[in-house]
N, C-alpha and C positions, 0 to 999 in steps of 0.2 A: 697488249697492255695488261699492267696487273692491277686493275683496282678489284678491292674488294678481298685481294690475298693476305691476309694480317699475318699468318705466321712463318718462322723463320724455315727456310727450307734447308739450312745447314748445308749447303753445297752438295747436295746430294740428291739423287732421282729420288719417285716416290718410295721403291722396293727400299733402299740403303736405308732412306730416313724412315721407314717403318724396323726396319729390322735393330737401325742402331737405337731406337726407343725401345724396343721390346727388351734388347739387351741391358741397355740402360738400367730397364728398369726391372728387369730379373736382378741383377748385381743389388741396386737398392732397396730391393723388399730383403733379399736374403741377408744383406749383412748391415743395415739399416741408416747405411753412411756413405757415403761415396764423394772423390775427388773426382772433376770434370770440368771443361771450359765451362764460363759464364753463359756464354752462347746455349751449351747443348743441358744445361742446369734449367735453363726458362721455361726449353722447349720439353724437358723432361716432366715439369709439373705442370704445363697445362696438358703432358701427354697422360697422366700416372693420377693425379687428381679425381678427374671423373673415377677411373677405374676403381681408386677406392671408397671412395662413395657407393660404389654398386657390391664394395663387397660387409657393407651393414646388413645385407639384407641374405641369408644364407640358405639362396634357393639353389633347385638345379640350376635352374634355367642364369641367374643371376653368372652362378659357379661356368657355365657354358661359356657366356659372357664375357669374364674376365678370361678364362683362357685363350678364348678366340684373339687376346690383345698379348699374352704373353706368352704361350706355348710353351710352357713347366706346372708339371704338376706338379712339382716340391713346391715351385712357389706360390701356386694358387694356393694350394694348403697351408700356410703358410700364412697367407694373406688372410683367407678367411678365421683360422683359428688364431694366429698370435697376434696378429695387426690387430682385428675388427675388434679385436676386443677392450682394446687402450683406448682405440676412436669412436667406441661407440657413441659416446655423446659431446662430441666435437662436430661444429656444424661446418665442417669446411676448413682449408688451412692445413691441410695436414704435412705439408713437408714446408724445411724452412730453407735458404740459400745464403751461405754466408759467402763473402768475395774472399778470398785467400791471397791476391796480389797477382803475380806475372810469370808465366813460364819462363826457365831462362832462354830456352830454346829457342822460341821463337815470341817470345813476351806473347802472346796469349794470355787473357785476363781468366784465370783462372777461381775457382769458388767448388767450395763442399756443400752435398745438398744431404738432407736428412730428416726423417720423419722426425716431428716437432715431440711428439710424447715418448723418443727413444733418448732425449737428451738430459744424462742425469746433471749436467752443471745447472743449465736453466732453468730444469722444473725443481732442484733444491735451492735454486739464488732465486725462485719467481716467490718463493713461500716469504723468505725473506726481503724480498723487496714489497710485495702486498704491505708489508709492515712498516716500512718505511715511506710511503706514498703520503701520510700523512704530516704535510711541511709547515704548520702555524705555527709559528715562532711563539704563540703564549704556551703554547698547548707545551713547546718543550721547556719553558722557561718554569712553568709549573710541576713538571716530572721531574726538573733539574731540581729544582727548592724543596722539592718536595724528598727526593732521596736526601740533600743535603739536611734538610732537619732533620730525615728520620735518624742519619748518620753522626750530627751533633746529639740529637737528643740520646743513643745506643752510647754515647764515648762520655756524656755526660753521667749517666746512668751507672756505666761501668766507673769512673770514677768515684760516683756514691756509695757505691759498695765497697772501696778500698778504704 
């Protein structure tokens, strides 16, 4: 019986599904993007989460730690100096998973996973949407009348002086 197993084993013994997350997740720190099934995307961030959590903290022993999970020292180094540094004060959440559709191959539900503070659409549309969160209709009806006068009074103005 499996109670009490919650994650996904990807069809694969323990060795494969250790190695194909190590891989995984070398590919993902290094080039901070990656296309993969929906499937091996879930299992990628509850695999890669922790790890980088433990890389805010830039000990040996920490540094030991994460290699023992990913076996590259480009990308531990990597991880500790150019990641740790964008997340340092993000308390969690660090990679996001978007669905991309269906392989044609075999429709596999396919999705892109990528650390959230490597995405320049999002973190330049989140400045702009902050800005936008505010929806009371006086608030814009007041902005509105308010450019509109300053706008009659500027054409009024400039007429005066003709």
């Amino acid at each position: 019986m499996r109670h009490g197993k919650k994650f996904n084993h990807l069809g694969r013994k323990k060795g494969h599904r250790r190695a194909t997350l190590m891989n995984l997740s070398n590919a993902l720190i290094q080039h901070k993007r990656i296309n993969t099934t929906l499937a091996k995307a879930k299992a990628l961030r509850v695999h890669l989460e922790p790890i980088v959590t433990k890389c805010k903290t830039n000990t040996t022993h920490s540094r030991r730690v994460v290699f023992s999970y990913l076996q590259d020292k480009s990308t531990v180094k990597e991880l500790f100096e150019e990641i740790s540094g964008k997340i340092a004060d993000r308390p969690g959440g660090y990679l996001r998973i978007i669905k991309t559709g269906f392989r044609k191959g075999d429709g596999a539900e396919m999705a892109m996973i990528e650390f959230v503070d490597y995405n320049d659409v999002y973190t330049a549309g989140g400045t702009g949407a902050g800005a936008k969160k505010s929806r009371r209709r006086r608030g814009k009806k007041k902005a509105a009348g308010a450019t509109t006068a300053a706008t009659a009074a500027a054409t009024a103005a400039s007429s005066e002086e003709e």
